[in-house]
N, CA, C and O atoms as a DFTB+ gen file, in Angstrom:
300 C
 N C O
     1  1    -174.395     -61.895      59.359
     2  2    -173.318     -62.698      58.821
     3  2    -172.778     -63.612      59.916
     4  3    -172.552     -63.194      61.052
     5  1    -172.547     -65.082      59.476
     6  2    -171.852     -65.696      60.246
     7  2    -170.102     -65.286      60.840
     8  3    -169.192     -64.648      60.309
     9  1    -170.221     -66.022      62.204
    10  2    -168.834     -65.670      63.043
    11  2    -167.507     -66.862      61.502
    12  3    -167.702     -67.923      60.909
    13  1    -166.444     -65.948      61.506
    14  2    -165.426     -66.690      60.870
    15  2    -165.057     -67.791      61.599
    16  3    -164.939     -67.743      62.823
    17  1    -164.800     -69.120      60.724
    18  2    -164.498     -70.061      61.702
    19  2    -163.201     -69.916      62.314
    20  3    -162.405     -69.444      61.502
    21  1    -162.585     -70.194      63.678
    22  2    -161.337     -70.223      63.726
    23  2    -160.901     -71.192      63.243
    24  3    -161.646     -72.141      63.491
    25  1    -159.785     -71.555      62.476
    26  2    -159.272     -72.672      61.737
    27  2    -157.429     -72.590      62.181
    28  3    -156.878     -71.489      62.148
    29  1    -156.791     -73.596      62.494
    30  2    -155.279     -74.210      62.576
    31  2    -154.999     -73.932      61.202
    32  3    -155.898     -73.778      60.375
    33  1    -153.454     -73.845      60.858
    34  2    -152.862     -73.603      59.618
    35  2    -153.221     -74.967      58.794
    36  3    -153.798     -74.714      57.736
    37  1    -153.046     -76.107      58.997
    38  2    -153.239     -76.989      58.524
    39  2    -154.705     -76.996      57.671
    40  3    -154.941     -76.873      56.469
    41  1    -155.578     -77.198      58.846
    42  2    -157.079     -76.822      58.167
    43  2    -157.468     -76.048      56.751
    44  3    -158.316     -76.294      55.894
    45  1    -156.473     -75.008      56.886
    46  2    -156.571     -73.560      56.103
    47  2    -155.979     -74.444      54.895
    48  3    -156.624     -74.793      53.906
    49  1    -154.417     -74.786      55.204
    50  2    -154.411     -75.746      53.661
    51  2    -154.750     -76.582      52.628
    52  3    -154.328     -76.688      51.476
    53  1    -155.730     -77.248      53.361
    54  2    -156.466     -78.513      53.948
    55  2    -157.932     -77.637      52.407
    56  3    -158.311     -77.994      51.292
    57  1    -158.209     -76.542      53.263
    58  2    -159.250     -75.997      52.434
    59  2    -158.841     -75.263      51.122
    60  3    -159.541     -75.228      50.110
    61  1    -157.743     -74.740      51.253
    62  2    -157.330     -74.105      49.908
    63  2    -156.940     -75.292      48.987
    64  3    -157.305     -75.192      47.816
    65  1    -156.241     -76.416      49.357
    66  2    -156.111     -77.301      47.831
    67  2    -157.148     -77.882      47.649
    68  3    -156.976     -78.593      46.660
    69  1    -158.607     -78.055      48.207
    70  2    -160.114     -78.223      48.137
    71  2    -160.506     -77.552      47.093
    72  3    -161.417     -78.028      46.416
    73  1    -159.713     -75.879      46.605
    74  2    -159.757     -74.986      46.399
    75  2    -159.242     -74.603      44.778
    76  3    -159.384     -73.730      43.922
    77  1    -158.491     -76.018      45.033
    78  2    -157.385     -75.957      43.671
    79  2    -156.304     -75.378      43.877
    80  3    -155.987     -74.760      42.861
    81  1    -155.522     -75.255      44.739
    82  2    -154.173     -74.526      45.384
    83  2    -153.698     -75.717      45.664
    84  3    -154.275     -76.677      46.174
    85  1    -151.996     -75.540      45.097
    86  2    -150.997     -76.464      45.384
    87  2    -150.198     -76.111      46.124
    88  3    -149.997     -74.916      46.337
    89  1    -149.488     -77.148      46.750
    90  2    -148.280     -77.086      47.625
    91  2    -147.006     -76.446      46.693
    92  3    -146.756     -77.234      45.781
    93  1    -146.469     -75.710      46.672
    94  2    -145.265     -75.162      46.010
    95  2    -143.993     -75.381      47.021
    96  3    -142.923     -75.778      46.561
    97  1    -144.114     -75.174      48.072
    98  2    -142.805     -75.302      48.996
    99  2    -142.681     -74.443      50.542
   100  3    -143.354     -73.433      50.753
   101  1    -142.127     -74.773      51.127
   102  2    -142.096     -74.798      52.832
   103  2    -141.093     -74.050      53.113
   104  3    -140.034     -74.511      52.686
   105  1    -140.994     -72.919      53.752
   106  2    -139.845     -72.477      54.751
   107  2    -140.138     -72.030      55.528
   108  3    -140.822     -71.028      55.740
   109  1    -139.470     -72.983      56.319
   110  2    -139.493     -72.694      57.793
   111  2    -141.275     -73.388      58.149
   112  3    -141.743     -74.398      57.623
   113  1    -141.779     -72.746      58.878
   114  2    -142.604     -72.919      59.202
   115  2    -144.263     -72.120      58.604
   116  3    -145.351     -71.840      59.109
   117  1    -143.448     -71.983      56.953
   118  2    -144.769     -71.089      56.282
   119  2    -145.145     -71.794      55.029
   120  3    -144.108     -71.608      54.393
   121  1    -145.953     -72.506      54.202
   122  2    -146.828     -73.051      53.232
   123  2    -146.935     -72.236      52.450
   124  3    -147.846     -71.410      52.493
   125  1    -145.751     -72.270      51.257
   126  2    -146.864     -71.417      49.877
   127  2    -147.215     -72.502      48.821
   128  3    -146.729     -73.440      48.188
   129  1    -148.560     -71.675      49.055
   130  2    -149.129     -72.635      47.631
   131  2    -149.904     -71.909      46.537
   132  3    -150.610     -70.988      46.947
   133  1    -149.909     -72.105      45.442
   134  2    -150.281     -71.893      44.477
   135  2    -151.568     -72.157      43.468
   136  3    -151.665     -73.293      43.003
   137  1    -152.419     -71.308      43.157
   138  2    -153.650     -71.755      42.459
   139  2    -152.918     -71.681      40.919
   140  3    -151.907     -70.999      40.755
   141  1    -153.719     -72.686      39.485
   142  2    -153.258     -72.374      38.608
   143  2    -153.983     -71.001      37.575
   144  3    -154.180     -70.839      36.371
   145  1    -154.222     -70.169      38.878
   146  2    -154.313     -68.320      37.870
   147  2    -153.420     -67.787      38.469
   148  3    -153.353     -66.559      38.517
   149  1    -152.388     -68.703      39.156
   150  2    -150.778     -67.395      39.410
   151  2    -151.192     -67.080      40.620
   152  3    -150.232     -66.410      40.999
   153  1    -152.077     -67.089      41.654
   154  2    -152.396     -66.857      42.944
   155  2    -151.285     -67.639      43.971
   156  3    -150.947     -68.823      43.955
   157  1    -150.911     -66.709      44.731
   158  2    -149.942     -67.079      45.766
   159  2    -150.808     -66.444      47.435
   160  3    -151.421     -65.434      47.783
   161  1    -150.247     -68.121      48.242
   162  2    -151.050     -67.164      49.383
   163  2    -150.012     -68.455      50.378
   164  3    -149.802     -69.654      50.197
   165  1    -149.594     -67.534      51.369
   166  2    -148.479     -68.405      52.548
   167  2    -149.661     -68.285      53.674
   168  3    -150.505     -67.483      54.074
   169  1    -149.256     -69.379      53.881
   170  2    -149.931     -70.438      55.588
   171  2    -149.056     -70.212      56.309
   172  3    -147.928     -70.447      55.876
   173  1    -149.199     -69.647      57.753
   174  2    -148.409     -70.283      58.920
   175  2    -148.592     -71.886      59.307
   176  3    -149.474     -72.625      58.868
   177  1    -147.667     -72.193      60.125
   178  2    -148.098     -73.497      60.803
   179  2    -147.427     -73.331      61.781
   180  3    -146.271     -73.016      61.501
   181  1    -147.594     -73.387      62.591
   182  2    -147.373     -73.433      64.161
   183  2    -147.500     -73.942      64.738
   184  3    -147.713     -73.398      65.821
   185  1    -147.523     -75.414      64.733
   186  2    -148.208     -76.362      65.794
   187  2    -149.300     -76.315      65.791
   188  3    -149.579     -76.014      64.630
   189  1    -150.631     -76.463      66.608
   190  2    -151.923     -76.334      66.473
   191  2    -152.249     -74.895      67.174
   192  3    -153.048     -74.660      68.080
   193  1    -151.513     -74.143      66.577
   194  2    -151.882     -72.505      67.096
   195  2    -152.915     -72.691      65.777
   196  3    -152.906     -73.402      64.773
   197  1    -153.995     -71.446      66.447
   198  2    -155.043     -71.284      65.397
   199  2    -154.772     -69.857      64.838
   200  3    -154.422     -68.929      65.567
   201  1    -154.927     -69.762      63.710
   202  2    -155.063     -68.411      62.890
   203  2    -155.799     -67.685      63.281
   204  3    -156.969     -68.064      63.311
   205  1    -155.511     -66.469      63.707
   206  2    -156.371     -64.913      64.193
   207  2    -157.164     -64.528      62.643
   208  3    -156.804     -64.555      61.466
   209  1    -158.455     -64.157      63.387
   210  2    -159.189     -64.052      62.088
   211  2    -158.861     -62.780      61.294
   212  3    -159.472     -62.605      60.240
   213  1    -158.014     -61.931      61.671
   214  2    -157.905     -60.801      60.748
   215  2    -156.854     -61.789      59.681
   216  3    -157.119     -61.781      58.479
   217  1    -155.652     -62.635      60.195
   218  2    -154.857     -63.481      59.009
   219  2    -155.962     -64.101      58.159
   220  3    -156.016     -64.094      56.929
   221  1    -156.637     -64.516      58.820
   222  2    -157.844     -65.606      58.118
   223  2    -158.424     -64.686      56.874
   224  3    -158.487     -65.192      55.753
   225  1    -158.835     -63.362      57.090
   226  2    -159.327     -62.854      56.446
   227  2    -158.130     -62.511      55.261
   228  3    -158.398     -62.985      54.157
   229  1    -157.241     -61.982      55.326
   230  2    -155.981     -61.418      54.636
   231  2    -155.514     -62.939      53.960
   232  3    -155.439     -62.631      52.770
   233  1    -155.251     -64.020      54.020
   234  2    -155.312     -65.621      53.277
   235  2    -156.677     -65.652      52.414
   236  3    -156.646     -66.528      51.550
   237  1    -157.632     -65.045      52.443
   238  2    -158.838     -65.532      52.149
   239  2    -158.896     -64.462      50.780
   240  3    -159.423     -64.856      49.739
   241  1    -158.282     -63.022      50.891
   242  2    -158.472     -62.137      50.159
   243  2    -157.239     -62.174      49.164
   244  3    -157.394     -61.864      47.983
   245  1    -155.975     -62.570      49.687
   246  2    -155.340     -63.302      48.777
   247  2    -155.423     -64.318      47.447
   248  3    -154.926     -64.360      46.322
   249  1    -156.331     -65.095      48.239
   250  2    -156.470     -66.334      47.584
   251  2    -158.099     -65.950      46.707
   252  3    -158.697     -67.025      46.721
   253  1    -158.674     -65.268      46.247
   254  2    -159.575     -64.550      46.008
   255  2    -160.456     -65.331      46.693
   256  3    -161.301     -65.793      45.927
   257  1    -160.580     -65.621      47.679
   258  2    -162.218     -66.764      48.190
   259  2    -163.022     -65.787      48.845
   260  3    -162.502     -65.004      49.640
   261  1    -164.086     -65.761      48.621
   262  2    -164.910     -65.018      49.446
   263  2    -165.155     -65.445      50.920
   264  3    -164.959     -66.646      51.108
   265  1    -165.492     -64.815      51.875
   266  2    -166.006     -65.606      53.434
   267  2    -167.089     -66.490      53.262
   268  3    -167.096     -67.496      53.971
   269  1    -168.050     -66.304      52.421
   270  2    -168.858     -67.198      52.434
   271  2    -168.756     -68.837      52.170
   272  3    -169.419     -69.817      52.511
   273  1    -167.524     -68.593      51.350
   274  2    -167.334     -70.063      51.015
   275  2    -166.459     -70.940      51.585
   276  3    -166.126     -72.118      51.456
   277  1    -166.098     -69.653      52.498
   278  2    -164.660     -70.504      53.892
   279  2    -165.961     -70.721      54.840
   280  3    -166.235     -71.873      55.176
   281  1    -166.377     -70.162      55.067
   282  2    -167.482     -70.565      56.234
   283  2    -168.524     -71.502      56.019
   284  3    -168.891     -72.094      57.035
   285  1    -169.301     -71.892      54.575
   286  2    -169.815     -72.782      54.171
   287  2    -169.229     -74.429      54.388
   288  3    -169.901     -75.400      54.735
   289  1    -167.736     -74.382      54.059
   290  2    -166.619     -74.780      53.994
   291  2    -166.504     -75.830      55.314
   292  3    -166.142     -77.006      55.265
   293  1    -166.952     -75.001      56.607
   294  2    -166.422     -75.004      58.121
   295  2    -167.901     -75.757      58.499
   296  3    -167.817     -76.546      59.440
   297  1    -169.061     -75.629      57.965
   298  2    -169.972     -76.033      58.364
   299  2    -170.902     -77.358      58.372
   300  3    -171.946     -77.376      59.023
């Protein structure tokens, strides 16, 4: 299996409304957005801090996406 990409919060959003996930609203410094099957999944953003892949993974399982298609995604 391929290495997870590391990805910035942005990126990650960037790929989930790719995804069909909307922007719903901001606090503070966290992104929830919304798919239309009721799926909720919050982004950090941090400046260009990159997401630790265990978050990466836990956003990904949220958002029902499999790794394969975040990493297809990255490539």
């Amino acid at each position: 299996m391929a290495k997870v990409p590391r990805v910035r919060g942005m990126e990650m959003i960037r790929f989930l409304e790719a995804k069909g996930f909307d922007h719903v609203r901001t606090k503070g410094s966290h992104y929830v957005l919304k798919s239309s099957r009721g799926k909720i999944v919050v982004v950090p953003v941090h400046g260009s801090e990159i997401l630790g892949r265990g978050l990466t993974r836990k956003i990904l399982q949220d958002a029902d996406i499999s790794m394969e298609e975040f990493i297809a995604y990255f490539q």
